[in-house]
mmCIF file of the N, C-alpha and C atoms, coordinates in Angstrom:
data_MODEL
# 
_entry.id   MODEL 
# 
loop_
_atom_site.group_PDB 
_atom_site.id 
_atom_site.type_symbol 
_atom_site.label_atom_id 
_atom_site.label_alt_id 
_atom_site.label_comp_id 
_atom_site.label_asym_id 
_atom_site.label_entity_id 
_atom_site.label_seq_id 
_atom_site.pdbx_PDB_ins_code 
_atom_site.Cartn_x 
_atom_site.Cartn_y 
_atom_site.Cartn_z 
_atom_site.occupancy 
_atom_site.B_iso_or_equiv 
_atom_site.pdbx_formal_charge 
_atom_site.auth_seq_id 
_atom_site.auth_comp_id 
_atom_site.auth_asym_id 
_atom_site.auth_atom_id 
_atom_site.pdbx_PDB_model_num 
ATOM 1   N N  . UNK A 1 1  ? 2.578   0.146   32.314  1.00 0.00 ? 1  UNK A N  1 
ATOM 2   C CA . UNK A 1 1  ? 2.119   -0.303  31.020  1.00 0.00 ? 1  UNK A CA 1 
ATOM 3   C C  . UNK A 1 1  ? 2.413   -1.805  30.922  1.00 0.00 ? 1  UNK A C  1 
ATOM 4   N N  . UNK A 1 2  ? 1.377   -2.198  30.738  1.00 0.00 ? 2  UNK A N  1 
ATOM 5   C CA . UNK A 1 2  ? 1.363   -4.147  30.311  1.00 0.00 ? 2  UNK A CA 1 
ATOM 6   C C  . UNK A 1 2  ? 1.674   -4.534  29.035  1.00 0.00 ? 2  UNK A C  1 
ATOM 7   N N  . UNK A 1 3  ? 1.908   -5.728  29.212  1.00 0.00 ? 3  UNK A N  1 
ATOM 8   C CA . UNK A 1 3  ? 2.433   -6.383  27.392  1.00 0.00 ? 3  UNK A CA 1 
ATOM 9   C C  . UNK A 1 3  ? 1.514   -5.675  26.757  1.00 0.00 ? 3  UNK A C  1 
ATOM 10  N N  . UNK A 1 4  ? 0.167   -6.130  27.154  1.00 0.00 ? 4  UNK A N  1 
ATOM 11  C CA . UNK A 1 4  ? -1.320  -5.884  25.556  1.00 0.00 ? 4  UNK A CA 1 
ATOM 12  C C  . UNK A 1 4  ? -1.249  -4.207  25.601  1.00 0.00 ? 4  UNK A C  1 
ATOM 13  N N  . UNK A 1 5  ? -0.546  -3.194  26.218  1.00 0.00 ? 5  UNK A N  1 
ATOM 14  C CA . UNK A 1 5  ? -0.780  -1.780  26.087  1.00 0.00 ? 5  UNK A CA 1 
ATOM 15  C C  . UNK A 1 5  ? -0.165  -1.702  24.680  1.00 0.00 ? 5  UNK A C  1 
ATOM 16  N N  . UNK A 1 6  ? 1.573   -1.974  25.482  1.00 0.00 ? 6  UNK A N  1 
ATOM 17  C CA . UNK A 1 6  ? 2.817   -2.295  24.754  1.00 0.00 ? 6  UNK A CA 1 
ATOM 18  C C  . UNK A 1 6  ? 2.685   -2.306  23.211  1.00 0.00 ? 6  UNK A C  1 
ATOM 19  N N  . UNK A 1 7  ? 1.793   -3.934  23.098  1.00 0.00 ? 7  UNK A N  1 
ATOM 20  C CA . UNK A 1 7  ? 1.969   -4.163  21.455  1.00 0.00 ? 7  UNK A CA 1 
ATOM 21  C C  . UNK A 1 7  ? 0.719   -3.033  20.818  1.00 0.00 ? 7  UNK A C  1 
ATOM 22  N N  . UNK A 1 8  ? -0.029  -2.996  21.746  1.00 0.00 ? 8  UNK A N  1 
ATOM 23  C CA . UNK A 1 8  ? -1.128  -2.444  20.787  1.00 0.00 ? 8  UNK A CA 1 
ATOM 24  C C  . UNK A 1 8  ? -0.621  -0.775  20.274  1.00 0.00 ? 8  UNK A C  1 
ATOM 25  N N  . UNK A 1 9  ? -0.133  0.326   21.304  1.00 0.00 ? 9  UNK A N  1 
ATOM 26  C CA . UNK A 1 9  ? 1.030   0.792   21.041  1.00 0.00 ? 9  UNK A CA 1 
ATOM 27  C C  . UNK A 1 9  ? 2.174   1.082   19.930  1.00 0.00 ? 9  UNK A C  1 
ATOM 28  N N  . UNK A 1 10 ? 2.642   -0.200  19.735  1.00 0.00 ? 10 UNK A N  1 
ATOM 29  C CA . UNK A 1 10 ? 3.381   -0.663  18.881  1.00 0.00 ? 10 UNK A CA 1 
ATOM 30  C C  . UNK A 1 10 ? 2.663   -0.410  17.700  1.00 0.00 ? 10 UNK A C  1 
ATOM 31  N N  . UNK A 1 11 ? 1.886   -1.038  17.426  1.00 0.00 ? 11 UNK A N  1 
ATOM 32  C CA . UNK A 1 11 ? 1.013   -0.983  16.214  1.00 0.00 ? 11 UNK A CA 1 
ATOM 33  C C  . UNK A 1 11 ? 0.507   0.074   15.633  1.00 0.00 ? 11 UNK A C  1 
ATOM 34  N N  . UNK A 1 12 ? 0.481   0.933   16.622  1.00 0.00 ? 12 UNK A N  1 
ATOM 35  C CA . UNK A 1 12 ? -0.675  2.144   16.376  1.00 0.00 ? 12 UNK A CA 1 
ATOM 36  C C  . UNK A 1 12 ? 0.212   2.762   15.531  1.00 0.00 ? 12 UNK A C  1 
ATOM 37  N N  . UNK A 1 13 ? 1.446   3.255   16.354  1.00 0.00 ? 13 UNK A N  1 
ATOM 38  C CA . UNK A 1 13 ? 2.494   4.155   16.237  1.00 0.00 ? 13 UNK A CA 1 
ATOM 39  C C  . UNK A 1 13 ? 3.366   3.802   15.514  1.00 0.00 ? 13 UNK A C  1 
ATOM 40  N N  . UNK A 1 14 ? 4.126   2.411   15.793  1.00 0.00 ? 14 UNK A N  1 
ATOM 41  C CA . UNK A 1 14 ? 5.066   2.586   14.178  1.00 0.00 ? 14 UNK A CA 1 
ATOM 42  C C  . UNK A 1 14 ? 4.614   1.725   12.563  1.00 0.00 ? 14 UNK A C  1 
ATOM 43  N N  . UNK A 1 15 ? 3.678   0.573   13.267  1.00 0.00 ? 15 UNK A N  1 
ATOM 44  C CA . UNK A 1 15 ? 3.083   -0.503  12.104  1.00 0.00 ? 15 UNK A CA 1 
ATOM 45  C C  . UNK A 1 15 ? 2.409   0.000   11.144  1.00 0.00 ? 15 UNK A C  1 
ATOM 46  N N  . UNK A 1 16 ? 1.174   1.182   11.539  1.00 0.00 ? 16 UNK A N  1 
ATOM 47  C CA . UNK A 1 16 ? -0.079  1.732   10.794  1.00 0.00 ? 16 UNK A CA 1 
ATOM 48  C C  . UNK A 1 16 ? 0.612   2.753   10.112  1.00 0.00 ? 16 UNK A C  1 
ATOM 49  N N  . UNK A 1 17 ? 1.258   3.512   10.592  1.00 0.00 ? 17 UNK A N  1 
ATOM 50  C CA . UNK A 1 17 ? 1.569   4.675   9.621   1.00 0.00 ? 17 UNK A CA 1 
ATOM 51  C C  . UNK A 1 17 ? 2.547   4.159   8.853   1.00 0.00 ? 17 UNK A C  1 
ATOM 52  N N  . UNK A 1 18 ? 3.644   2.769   8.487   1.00 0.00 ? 18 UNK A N  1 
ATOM 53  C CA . UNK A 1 18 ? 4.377   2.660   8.321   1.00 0.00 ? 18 UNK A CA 1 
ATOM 54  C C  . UNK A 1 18 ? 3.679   1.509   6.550   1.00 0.00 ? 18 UNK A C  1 
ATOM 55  N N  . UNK A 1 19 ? 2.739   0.934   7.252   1.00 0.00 ? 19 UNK A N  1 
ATOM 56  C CA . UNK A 1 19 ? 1.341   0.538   6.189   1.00 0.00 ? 19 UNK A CA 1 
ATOM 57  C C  . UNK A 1 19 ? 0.766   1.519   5.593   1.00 0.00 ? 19 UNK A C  1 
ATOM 58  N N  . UNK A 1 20 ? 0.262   2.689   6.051   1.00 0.00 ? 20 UNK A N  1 
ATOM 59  C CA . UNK A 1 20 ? -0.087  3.576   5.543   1.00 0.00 ? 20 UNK A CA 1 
ATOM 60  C C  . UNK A 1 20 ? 0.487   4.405   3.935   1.00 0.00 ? 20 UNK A C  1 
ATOM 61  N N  . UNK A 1 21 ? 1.846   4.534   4.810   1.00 0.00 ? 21 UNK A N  1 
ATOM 62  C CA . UNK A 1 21 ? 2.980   5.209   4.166   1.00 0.00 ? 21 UNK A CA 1 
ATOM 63  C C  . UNK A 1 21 ? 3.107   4.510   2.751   1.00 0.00 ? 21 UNK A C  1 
ATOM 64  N N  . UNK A 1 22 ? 3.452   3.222   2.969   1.00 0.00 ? 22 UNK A N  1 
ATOM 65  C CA . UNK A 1 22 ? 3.390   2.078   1.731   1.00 0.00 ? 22 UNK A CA 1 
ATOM 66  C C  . UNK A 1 22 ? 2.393   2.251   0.690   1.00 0.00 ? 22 UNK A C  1 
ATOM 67  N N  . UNK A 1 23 ? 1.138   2.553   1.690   1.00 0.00 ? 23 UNK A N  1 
ATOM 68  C CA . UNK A 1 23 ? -0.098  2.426   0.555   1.00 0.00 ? 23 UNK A CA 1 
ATOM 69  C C  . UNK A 1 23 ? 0.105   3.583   -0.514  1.00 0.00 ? 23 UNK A C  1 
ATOM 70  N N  . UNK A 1 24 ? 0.341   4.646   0.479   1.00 0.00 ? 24 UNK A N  1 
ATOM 71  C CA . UNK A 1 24 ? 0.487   5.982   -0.647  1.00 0.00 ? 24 UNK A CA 1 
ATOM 72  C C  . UNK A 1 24 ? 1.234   6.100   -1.673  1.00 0.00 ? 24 UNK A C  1 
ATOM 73  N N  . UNK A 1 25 ? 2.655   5.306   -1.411  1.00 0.00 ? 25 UNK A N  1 
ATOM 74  C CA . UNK A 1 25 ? 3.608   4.954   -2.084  1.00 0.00 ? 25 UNK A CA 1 
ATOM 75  C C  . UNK A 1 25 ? 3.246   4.182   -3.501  1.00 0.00 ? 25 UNK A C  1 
ATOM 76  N N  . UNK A 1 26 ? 2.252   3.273   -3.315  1.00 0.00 ? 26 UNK A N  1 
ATOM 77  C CA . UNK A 1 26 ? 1.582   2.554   -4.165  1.00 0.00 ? 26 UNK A CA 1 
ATOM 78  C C  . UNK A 1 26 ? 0.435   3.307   -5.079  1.00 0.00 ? 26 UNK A C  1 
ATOM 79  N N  . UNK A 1 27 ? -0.183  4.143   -4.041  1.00 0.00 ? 27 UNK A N  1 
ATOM 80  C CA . UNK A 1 27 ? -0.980  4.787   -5.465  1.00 0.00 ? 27 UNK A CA 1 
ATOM 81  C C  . UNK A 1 27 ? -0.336  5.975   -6.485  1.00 0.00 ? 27 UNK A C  1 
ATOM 82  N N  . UNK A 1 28 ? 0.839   6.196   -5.570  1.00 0.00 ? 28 UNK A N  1 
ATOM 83  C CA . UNK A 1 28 ? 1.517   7.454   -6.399  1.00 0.00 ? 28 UNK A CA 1 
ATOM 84  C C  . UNK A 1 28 ? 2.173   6.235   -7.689  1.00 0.00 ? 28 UNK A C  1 
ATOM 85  N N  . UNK A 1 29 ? 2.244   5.277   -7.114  1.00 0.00 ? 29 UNK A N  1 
ATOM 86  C CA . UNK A 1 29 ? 3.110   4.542   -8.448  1.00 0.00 ? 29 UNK A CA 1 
ATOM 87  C C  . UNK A 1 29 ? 1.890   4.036   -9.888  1.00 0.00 ? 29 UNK A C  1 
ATOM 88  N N  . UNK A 1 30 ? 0.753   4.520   -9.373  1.00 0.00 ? 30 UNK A N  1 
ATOM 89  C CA . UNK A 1 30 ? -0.495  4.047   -9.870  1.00 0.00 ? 30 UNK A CA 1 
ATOM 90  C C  . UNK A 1 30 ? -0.551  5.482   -10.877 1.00 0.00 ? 30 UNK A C  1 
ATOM 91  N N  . UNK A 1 31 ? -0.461  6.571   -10.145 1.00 0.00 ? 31 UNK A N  1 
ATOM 92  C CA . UNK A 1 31 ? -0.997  7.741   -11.126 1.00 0.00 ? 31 UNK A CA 1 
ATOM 93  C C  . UNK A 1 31 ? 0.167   8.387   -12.016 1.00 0.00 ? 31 UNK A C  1 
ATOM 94  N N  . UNK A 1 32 ? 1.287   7.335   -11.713 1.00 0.00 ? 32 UNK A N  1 
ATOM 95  C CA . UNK A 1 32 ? 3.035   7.869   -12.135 1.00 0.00 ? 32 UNK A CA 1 
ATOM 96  C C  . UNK A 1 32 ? 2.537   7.206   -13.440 1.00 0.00 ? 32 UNK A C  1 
ATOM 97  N N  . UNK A 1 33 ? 1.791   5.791   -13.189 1.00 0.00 ? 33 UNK A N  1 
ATOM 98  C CA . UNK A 1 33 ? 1.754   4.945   -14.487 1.00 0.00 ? 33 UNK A CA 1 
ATOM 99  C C  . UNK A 1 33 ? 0.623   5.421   -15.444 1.00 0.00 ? 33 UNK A C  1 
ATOM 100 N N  . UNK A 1 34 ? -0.533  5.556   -14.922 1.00 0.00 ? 34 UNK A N  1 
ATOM 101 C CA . UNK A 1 34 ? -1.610  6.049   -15.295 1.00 0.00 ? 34 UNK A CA 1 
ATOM 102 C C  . UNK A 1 34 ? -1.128  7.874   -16.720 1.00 0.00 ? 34 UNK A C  1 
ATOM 103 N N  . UNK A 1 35 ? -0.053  8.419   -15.831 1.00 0.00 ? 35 UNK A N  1 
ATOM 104 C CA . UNK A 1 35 ? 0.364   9.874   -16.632 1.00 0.00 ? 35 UNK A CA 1 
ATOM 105 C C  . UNK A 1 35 ? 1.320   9.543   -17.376 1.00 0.00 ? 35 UNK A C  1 
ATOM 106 N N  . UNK A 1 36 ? 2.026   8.349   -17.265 1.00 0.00 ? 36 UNK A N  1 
ATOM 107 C CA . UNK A 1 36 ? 2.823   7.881   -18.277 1.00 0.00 ? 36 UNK A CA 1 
ATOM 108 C C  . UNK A 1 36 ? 2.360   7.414   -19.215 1.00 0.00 ? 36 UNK A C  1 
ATOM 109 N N  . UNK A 1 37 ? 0.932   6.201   -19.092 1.00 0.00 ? 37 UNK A N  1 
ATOM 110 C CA . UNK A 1 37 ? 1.148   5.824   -20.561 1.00 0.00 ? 37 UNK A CA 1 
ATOM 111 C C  . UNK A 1 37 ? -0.115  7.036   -21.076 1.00 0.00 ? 37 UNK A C  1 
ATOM 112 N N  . UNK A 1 38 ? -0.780  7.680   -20.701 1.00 0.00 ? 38 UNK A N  1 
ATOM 113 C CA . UNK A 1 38 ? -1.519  9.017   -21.156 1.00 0.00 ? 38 UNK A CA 1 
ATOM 114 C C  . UNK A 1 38 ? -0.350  9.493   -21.685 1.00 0.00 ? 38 UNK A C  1 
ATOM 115 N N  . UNK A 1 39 ? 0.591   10.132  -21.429 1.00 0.00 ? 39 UNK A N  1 
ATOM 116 C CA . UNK A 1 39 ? 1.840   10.745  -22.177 1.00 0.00 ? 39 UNK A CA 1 
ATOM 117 C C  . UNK A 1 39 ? 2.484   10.400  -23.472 1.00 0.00 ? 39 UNK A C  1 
ATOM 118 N N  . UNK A 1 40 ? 2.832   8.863   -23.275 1.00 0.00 ? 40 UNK A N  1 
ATOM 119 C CA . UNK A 1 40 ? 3.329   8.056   -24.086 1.00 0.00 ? 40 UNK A CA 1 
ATOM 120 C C  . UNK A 1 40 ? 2.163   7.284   -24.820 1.00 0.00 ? 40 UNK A C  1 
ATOM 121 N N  . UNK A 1 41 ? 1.282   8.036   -25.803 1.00 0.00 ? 41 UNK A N  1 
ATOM 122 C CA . UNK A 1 41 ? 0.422   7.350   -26.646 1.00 0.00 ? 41 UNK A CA 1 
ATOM 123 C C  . UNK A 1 41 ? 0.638   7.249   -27.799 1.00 0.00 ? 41 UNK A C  1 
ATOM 124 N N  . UNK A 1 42 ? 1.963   7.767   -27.959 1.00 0.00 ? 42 UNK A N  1 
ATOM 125 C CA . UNK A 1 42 ? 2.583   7.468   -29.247 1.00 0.00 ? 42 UNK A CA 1 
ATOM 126 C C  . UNK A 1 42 ? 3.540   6.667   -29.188 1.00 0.00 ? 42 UNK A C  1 
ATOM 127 N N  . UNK A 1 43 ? 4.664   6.063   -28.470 1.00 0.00 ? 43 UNK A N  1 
ATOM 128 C CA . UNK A 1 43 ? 5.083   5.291   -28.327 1.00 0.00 ? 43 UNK A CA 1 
ATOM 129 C C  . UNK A 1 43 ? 4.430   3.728   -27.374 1.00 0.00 ? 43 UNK A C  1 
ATOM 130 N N  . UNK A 1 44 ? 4.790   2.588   -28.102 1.00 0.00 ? 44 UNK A N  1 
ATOM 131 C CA . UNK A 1 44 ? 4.088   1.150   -27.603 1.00 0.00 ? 44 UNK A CA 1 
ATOM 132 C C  . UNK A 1 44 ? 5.240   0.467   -26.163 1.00 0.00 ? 44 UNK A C  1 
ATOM 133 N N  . UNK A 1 45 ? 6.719   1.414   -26.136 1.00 0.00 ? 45 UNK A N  1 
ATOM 134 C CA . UNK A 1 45 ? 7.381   1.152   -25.296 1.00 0.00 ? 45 UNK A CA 1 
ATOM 135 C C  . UNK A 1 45 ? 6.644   1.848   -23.836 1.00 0.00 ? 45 UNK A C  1 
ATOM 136 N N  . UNK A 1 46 ? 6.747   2.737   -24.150 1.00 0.00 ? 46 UNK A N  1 
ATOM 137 C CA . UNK A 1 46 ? 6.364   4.129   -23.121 1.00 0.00 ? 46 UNK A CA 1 
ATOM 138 C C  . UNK A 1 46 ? 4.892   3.388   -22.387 1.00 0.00 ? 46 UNK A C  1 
ATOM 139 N N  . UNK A 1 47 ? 4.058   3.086   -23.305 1.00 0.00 ? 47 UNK A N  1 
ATOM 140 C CA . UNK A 1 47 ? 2.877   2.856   -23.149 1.00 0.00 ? 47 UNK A CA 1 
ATOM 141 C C  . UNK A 1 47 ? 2.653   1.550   -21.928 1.00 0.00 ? 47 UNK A C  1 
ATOM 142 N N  . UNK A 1 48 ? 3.942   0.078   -22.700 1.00 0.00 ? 48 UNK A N  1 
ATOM 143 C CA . UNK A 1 48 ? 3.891   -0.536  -21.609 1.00 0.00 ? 48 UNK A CA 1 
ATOM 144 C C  . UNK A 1 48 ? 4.927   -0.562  -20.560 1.00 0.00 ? 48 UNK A C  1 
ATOM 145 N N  . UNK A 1 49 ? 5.334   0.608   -20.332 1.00 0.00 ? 49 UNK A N  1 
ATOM 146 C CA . UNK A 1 49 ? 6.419   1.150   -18.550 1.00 0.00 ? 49 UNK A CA 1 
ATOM 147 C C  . UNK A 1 49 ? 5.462   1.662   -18.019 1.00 0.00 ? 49 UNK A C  1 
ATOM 148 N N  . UNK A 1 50 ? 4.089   2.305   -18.859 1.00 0.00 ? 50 UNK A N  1 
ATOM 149 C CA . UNK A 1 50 ? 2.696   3.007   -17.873 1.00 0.00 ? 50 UNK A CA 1 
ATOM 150 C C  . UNK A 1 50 ? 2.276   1.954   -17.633 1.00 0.00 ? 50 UNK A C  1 
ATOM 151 N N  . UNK A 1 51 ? 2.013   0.735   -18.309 1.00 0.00 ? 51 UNK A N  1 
ATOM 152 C CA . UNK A 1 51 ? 0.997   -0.560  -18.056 1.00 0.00 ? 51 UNK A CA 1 
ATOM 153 C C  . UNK A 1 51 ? 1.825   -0.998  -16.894 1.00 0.00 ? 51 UNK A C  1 
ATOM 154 N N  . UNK A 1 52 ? 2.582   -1.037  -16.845 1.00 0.00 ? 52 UNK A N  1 
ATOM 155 C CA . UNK A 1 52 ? 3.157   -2.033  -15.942 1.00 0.00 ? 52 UNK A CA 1 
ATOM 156 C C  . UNK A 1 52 ? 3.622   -1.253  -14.618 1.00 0.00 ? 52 UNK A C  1 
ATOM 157 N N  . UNK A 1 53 ? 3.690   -0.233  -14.729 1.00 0.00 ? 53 UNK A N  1 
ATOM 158 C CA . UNK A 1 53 ? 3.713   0.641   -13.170 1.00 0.00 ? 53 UNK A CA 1 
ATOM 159 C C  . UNK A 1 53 ? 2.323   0.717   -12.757 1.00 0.00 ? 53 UNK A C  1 
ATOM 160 N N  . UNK A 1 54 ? 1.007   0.917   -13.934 1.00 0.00 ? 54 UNK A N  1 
ATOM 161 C CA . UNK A 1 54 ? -0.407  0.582   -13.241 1.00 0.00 ? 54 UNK A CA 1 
ATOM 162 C C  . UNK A 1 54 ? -0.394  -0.744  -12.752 1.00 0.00 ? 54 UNK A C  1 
ATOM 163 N N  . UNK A 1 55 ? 0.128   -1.705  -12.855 1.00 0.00 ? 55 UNK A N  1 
ATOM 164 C CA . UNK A 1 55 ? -0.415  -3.146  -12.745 1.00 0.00 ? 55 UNK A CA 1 
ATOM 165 C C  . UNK A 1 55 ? 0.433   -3.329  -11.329 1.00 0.00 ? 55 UNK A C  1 
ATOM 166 N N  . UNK A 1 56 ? 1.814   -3.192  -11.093 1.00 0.00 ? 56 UNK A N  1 
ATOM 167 C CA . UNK A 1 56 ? 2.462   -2.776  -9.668  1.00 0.00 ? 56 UNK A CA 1 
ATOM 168 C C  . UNK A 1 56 ? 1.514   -1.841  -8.774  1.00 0.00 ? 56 UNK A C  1 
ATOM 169 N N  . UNK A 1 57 ? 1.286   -0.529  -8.981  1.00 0.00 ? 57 UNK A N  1 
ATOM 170 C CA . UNK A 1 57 ? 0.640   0.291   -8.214  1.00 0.00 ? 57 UNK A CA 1 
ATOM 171 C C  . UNK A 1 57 ? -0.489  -1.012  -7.920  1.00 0.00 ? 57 UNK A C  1 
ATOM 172 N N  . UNK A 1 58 ? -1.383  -1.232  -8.168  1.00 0.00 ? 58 UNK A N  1 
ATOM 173 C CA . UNK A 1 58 ? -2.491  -2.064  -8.158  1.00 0.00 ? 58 UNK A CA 1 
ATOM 174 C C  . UNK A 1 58 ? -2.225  -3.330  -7.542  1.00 0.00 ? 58 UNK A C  1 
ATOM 175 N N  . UNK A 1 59 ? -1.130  -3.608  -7.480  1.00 0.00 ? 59 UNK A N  1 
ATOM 176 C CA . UNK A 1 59 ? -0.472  -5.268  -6.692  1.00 0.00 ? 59 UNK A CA 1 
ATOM 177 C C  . UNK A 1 59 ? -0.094  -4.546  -5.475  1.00 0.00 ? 59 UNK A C  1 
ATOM 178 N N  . UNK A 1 60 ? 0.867   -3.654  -5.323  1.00 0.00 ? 60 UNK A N  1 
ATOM 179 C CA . UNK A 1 60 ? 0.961   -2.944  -4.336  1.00 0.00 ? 60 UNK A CA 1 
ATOM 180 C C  . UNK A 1 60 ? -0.161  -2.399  -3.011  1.00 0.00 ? 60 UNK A C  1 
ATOM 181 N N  . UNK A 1 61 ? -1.164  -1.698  -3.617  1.00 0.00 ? 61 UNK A N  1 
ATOM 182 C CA . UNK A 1 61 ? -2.103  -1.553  -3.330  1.00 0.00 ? 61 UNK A CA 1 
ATOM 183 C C  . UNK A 1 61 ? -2.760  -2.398  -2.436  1.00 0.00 ? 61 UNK A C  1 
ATOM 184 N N  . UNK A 1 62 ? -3.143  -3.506  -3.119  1.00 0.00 ? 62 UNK A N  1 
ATOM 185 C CA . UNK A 1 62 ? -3.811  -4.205  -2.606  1.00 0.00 ? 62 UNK A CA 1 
ATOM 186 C C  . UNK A 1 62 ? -3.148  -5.643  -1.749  1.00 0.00 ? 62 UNK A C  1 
ATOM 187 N N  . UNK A 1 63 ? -1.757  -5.201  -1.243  1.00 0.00 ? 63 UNK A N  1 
ATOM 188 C CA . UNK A 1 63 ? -1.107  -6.443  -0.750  1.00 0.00 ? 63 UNK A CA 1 
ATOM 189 C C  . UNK A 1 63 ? -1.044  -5.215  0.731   1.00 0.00 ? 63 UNK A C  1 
ATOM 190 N N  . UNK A 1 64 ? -0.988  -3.919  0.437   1.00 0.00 ? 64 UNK A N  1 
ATOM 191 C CA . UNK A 1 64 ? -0.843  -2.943  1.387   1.00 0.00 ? 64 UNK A CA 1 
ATOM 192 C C  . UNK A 1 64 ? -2.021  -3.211  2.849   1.00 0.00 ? 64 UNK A C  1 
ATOM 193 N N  . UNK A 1 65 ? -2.997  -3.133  1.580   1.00 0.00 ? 65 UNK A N  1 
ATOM 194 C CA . UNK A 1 65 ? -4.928  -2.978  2.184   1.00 0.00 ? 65 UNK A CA 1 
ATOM 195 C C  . UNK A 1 65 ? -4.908  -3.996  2.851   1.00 0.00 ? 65 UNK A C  1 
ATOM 196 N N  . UNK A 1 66 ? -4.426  -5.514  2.461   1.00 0.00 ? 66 UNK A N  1 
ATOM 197 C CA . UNK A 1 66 ? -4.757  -6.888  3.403   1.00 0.00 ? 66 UNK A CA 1 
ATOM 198 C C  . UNK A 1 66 ? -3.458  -6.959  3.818   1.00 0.00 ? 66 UNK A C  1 
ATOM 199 N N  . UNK A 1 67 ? -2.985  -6.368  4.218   1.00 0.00 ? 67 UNK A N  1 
ATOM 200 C CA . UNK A 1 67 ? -1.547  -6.615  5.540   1.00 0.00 ? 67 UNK A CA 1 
ATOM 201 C C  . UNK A 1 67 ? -2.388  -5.525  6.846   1.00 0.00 ? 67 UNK A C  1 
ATOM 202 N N  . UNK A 1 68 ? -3.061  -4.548  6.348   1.00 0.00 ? 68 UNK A N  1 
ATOM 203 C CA . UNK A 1 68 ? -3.888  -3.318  7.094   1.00 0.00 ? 68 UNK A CA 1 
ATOM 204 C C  . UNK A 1 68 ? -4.715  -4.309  7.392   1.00 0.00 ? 68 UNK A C  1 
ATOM 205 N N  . UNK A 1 69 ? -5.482  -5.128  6.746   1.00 0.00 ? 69 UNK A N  1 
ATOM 206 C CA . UNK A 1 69 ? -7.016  -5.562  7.266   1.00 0.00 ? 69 UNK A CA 1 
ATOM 207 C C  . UNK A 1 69 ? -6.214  -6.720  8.241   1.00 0.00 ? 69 UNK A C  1 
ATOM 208 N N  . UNK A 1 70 ? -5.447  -7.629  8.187   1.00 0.00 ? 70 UNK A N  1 
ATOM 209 C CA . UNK A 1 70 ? -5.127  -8.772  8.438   1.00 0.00 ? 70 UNK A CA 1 
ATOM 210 C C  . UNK A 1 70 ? -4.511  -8.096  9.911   1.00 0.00 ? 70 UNK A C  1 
ATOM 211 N N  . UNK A 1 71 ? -3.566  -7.560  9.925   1.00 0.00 ? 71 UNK A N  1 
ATOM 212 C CA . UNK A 1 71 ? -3.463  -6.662  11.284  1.00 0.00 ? 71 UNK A CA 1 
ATOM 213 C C  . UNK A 1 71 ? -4.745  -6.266  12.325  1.00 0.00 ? 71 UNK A C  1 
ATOM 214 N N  . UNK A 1 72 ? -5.634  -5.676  11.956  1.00 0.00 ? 72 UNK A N  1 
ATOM 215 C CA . UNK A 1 72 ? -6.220  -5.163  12.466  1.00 0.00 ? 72 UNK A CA 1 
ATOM 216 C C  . UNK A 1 72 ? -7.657  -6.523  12.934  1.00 0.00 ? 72 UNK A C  1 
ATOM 217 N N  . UNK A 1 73 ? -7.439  -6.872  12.168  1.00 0.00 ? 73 UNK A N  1 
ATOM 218 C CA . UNK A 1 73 ? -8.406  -8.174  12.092  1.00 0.00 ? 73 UNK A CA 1 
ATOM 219 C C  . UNK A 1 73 ? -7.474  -9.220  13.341  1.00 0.00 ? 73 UNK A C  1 
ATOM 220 N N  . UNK A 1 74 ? -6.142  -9.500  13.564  1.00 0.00 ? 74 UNK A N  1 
ATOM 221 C CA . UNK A 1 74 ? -5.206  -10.123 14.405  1.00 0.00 ? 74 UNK A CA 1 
ATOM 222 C C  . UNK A 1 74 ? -5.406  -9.208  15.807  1.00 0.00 ? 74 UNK A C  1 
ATOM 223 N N  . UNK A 1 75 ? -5.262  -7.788  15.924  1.00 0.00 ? 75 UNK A N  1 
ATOM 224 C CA . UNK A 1 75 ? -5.338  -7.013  16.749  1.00 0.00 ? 75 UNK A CA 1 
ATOM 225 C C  . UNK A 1 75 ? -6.256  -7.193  17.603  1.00 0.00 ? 75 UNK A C  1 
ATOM 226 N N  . UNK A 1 76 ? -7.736  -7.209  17.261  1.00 0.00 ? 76 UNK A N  1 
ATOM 227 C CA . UNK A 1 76 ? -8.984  -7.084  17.734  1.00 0.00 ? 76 UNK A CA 1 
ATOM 228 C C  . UNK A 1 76 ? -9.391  -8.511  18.180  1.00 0.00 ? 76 UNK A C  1 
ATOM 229 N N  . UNK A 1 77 ? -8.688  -9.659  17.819  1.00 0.00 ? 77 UNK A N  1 
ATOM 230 C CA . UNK A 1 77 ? -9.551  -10.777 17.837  1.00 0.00 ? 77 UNK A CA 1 
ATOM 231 C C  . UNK A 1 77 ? -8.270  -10.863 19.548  1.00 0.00 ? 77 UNK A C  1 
ATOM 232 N N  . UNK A 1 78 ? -6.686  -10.504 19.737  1.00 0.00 ? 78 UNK A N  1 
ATOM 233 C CA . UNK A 1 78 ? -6.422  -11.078 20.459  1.00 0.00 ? 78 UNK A CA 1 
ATOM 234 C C  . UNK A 1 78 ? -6.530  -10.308 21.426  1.00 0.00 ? 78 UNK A C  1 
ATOM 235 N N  . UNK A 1 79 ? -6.342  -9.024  21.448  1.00 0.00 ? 79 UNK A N  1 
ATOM 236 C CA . UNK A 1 79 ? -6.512  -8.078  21.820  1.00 0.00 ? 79 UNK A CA 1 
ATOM 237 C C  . UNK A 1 79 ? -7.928  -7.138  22.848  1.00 0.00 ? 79 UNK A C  1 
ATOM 238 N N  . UNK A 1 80 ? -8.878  -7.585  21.114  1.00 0.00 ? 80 UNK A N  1 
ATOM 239 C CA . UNK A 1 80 ? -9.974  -7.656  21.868  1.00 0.00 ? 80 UNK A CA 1 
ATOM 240 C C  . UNK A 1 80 ? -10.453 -5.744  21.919  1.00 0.00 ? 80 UNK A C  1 
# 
């Protein structure tokens, strides 16, 4: 096995699922917020700990997706 097996390897096995893992992490924090402030529609506290776990889930999310694209986009160009 050569360096380029090695890293690519690397990537597959502990980087992607480890990105992956994150992402899920992020949308569960999305539908945690989403059932919170649905829950809390009577309270304006409650309401913004849901706003603001949607607005994380959603930063999360999408810092997850372009570390995935930016990888894979690095992968292929050196890689090939």
């Amino acid at each position: 096995m050569n360096a380029t097996q090695f890293a690519l390897k690397i990537a597959q096995v502990i980087v992607n699922p480890i990105i992956l893992f994150l992402i899920g992490a992020a949308v569960l924090i999305f539908v945690w917020g989403v059932a919170e402030y649905i829950r809390g529609s009577e309270s304006d506290k409650v309401r913004e700990t849901g706003r603001m776990h949607m607005i994380w889930g959603i930063v999360g999310i999408f810092i997850m997706v372009s570390a995935y694209t930016i990888l894979r986009i690095l992968v292929d160009t050196v890689y090939g």
